[in-house]
Structures are given as C-alpha cells and as structure tokens.
N, C-alpha and C positions, 0 to 999 in steps of 0.2 A: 702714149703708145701710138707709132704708127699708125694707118691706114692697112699697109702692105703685113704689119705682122696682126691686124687683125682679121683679112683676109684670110690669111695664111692658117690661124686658129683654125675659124670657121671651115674650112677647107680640112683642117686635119680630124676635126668633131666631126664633120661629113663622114670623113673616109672612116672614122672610129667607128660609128654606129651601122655605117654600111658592112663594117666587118661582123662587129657582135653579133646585132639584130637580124639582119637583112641576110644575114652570111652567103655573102656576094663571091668569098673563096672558099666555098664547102666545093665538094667530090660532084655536088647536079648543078652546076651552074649551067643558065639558060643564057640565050643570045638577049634577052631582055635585063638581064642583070649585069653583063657583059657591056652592053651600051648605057646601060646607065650610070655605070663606076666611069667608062667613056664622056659622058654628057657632063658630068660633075668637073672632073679635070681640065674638058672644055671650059666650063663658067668660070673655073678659077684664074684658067690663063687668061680670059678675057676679062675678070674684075681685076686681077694683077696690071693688065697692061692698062687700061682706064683708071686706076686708082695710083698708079706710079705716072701715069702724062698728067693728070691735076695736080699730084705731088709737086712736079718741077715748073710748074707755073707759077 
C-alpha cells in the first residue's frame, strides 16, 4: 500500500470521527470546531505533498 493512500485513510478516520464524536456539522457549530476540521485538511495537504515528493525520488 501506498504512502499517499495511507495518508489519505488516516485523513478520512480523522474526518469520520470528527463527524460522529466531535460532531463538528451538528446545528452549534463554534469558530473553534470550524478551524479545526480547517487545520486537519491543512495537515493532509501538507503530509500529501511531502509523502508524494519522497514518493518520486
């Protein structure tokens, strides 16, 4: 298995449990739950693009 699809998991268990648990798209959502579903999609585009540049080396 990839690098990039198991990024890509972890990234999708992220957003899973932020949905259930955390429920970051319930009716109160705060500016603080707002930037952290933010902050996570940040990490992934940056573990994506550093996990695809060591890929092609």
């Amino acid at each position: 298995m990839s690098k990039v699809k198991i990024v890509s998991i972890i990234y999708a268990i992220g957003i899973i449990i932020g949905a259930l648990l955390f429920d970051v798209w319930g009716a109160d959502t705060t500016p603080f739950k707002t930037l952290s579903v933010f902050a996570w999609t940040v990490i992934f585009i940056i573990a994506l693009f550093f996990v695809d540049k060591n890929e092609r080396k």
